[in-house]
C-alpha positions in Angstrom: -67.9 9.6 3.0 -68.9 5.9 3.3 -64.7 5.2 3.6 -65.3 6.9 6.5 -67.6 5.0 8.0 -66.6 1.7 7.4 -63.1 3.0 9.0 -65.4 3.8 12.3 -66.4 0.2 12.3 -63.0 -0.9 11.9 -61.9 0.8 14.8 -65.1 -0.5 16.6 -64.4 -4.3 15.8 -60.9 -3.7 16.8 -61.9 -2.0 20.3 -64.2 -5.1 20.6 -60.4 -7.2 20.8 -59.5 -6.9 24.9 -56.1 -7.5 23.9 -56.1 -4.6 21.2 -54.1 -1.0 22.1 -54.6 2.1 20.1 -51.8 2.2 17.8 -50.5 -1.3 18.0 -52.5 -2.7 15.3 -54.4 -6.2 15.6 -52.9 -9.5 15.1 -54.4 -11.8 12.6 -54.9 -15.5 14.2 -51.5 -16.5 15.4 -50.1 -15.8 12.2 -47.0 -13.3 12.1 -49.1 -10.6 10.5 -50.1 -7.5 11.9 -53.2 -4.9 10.7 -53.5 -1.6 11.6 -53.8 2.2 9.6 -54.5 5.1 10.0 -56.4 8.6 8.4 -56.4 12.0 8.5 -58.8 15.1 8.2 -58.3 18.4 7.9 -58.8 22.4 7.1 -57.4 25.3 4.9 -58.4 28.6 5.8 -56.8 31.2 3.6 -58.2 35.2 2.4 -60.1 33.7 -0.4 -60.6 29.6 0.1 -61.7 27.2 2.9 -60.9 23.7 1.8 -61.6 20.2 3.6 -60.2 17.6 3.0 -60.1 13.9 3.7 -56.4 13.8 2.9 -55.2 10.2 3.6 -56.6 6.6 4.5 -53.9 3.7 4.4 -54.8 0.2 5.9 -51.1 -1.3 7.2 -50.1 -5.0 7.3 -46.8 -5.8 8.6 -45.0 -8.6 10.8 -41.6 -10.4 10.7 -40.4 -14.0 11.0 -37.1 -14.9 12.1 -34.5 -12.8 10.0 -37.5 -11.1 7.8 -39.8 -8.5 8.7 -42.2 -6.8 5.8 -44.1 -4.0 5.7 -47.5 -2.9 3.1 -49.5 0.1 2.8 -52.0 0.6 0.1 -53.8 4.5 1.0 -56.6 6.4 -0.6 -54.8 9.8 -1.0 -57.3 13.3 -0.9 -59.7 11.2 -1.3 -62.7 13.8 -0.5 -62.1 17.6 -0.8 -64.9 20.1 -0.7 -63.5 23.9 -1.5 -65.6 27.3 -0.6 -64.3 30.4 -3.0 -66.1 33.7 -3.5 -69.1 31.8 -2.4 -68.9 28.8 -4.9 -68.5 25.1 -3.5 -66.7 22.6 -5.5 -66.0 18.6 -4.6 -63.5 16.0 -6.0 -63.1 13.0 -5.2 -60.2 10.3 -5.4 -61.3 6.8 -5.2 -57.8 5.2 -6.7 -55.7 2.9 -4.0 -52.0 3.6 -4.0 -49.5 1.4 -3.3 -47.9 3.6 -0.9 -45.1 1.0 0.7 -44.2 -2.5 -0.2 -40.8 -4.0 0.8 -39.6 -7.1 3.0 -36.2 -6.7 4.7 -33.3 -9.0 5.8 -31.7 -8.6 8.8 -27.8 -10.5 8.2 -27.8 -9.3 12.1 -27.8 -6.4 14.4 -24.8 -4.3 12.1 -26.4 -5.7 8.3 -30.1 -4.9 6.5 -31.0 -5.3 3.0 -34.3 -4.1 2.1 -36.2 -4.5 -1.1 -39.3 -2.9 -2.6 -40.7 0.4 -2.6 -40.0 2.5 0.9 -39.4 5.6 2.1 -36.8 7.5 1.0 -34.0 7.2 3.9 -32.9 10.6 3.3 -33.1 13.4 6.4 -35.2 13.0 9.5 -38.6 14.7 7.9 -38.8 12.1 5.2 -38.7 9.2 7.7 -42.5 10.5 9.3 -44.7 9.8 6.2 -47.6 9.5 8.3 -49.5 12.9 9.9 -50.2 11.3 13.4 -46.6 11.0 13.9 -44.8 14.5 12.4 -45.6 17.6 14.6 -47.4 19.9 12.1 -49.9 19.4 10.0 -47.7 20.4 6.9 -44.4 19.2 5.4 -41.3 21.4 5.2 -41.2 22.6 1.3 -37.6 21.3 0.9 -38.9 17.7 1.4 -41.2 18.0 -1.7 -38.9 19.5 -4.0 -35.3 18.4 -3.5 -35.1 14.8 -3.7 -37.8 11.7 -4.1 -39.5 11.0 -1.4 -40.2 7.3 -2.3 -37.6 4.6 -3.7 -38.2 1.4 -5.6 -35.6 -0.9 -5.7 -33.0 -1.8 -2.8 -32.1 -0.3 0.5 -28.7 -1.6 2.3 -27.5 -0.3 5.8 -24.8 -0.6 8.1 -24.6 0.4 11.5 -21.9 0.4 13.9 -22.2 0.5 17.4 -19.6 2.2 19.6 -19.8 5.9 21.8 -22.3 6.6 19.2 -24.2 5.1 16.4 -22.8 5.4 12.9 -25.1 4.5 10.5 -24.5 4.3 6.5 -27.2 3.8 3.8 -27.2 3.1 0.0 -30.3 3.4 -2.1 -30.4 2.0 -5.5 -33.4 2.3 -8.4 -33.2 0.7 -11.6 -36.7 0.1 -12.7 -39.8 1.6 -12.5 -41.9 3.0 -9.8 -43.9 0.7 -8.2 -47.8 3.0 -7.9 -45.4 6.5 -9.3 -48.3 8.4 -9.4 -47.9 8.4 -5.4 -43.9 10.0 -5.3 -43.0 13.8 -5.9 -40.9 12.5 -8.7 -41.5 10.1 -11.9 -38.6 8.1 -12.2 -36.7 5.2 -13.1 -33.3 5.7 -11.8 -32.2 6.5 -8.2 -28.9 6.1 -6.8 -28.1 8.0 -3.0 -26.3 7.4 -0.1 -26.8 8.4 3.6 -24.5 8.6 6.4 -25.7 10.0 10.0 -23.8 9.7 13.4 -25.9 9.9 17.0 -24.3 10.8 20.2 -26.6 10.9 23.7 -28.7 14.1 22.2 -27.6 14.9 18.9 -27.3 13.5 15.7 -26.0 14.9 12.1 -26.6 13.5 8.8 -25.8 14.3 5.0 -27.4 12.3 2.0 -26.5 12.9 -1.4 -28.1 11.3 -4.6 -28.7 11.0 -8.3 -32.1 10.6 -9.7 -33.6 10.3 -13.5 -37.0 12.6 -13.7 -39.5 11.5 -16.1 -42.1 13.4 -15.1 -43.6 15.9 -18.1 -42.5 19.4 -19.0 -39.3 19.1 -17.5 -36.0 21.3 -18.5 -33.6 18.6 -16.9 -34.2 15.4 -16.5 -30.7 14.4 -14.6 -30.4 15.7 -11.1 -28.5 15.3 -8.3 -29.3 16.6 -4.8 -27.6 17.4 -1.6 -29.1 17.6 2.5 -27.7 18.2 5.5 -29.6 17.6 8.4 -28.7 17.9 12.4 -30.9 16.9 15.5 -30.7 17.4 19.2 -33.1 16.1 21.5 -34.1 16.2 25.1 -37.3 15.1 27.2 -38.3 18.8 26.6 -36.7 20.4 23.2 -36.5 19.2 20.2 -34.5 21.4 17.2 -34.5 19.9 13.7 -32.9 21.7 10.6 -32.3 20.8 7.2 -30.6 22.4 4.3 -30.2 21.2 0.9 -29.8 22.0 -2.6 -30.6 20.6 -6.4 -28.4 21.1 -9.4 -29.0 19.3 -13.2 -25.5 18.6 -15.0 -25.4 22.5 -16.1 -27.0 24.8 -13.3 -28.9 24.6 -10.3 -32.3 23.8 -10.3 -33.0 24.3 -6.9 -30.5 27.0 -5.2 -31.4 26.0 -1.6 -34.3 24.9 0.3 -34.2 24.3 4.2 -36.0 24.9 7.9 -35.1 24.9 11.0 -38.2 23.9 13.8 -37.9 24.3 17.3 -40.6 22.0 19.7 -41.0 22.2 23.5 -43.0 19.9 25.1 -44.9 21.2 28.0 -46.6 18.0 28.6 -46.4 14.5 27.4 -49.9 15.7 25.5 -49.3 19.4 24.6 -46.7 20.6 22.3 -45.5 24.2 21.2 -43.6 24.2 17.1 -42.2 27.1 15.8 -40.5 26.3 12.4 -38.5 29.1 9.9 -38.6 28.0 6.2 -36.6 29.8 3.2 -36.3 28.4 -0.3 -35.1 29.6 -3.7 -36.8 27.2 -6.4 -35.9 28.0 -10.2 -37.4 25.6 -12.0 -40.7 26.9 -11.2 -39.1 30.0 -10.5 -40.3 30.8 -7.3 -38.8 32.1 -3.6 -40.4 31.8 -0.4 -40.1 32.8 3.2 -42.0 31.2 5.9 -42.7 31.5 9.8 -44.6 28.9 10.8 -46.3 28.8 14.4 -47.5 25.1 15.8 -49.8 23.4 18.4 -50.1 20.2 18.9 -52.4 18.2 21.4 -52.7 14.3 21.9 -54.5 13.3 24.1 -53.6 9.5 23.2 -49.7 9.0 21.3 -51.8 7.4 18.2 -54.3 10.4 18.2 -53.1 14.4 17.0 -55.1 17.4 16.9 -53.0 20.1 15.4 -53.3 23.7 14.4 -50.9 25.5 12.9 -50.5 29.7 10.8 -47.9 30.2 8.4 -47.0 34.0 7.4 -45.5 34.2 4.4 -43.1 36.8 2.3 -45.8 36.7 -0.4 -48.7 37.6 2.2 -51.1 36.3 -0.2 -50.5 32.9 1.0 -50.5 33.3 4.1 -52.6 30.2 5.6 -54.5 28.4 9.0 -54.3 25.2 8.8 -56.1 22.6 11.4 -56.5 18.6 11.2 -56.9 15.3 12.9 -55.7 12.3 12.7 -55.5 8.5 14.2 -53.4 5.4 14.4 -55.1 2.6 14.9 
């Protein structure tokens, strides 16, 4: 728990700056380098476990110059966890630093970026909020785990076009190692996707589609290629967000379909209401799921969440609470 307390007197020294907000990170002299982070806590309550869990700790540095702008994020991940079942306690602890992010970008101008390094997987909308304070549950849609990689190495190109709407068009390419791979869903060395999404005032659609090598152990196929659709629409009030996708090798699918659909309504800029519907059909590890998932959200700052969420599942035995907390800074 000592991590803990040395983030504490981070935040401390960084309250100490008048010039420092919540969130925004700290500059470093007048260099163009930003440091910030954040961490998260939380709870498992199921029929026979109650788990805590220091689940992530990442310290941020990122800042641009001119045409460049860069980005790094080295995390402790479930870094503490401390399990109750039938009455036995058990702890583990994770004291290895990931390289969670590491690119720089280009910016040829307002329509061109070429990025470079390891990032976040531009695929879908859910994949884009890596960090807990800034999703609206404290859990992650299954089809974001299972169907595609959530992190790429290589290079990132994007286009986007201005006009009645945005049209925006990305290509991912991998052709090398993972940079940190034990922090992905996937071991791989190959990637190759594409993304293209259009916006319009509250509403934006958006279908990636990809290739991937999987190297990680006791796998049946190791070529697979994956496809997500994924819609938006948005208002000061609602927000509805659904994605569908599926996963196929060369032969069969691998993944028949795995998707959501979340509903949010905001009745306050602090207090939020999430009910989210999951399905998925998952044959490589042959198993199906339904969930309903019921969500409550409260921030009392933007960069601070306290969220609380129950999931009922078709196989009742995993049928969860789950609570945590977690800060920007």
């Amino acid at each position: 728990m000592r991590y803990i307390s040395l983030v504490f007197i981070f935040l401390l020294s960084l309250q100490a700056n008048e010039e420092y907000q919540l969130g925004k990170g700290v500059q470093v002299g007048s260099l163009p380098f930003y440091v910030g982070g954040y961490f998260s806590l939380d709870y498992k309550h199921t029929d026979d476990i109650d788990r805590y869990r220091v689940d992530d700790m990442a310290i941020l540095g990122y800042g641009d110059y001119d045409k460049f702008s860069y980005l790094v994020e080295l995390e402790f991940k479930e870094m503490y966890i401390e399990t109750h079942e039938n009455g036995v306690k058990n702890t583990t602890h994770n004291d290895k630093l990931y390289t969670e992010r590491l690119y720089l970008d280009y910016n040829f101008n307002e329509n061109y970026m070429l990025r470079a390094g390891k990032y976040n997987s531009p695929i879908g909308f859910w994949n884009l909020l890596p960090i807990n304070v800034l999703r609206e549950t404290t859990s992650n849609p299954v089809s974001t785990n299972i169907l595609f990689p959530k992190f790429t190495t290589g290079l990132n190109s994007s286009y986007i076009s201005y006009g009645e709407g945005e049209l925006k068009v990305d290509v991912m390419l991998q052709h090398n190692n993972d940079i940190s791979y034990e922090y992905n869903n996937y071991k791989m060395n190959e990637h190759y996707g594409f993304g293209v999404s259009y916006e319009k005032n509250d509403y934006t659609v958006k279908l990636n589609g990809g290739y991937f090598h999987n190297l990680s152990e006791n796998v049946v196929e190791d070529n697979l290629y994956y496809l997500l659709l994924s819609a938006k629409y948005e208002s000061s009030k609602y927000q509805i967000l659904s994605e569908i996708g599926s996963q196929k090798s060369k032969s069969d699918f691998t993944t028949d379909y795995a998707g959501y659909i979340q509903g949010l309504y905001r009745f306050s800029e602090q207090h939020l209401g999430i009910i989210r519907v999951e399905s998925y059909d998952d044959r490589v590890t042959a198993i199906d799921d339904d969930m309903l998932i019921f969500g409550y959200t409260y921030r009392p700052l933007y960069p601070i969440a306290i969220k609380s969420e129950y999931q009922f599942h078709s196989r009742s035995e995993q049928n969860q609470f789950l609570f945590s907390f977690s800060v920007l800074f």
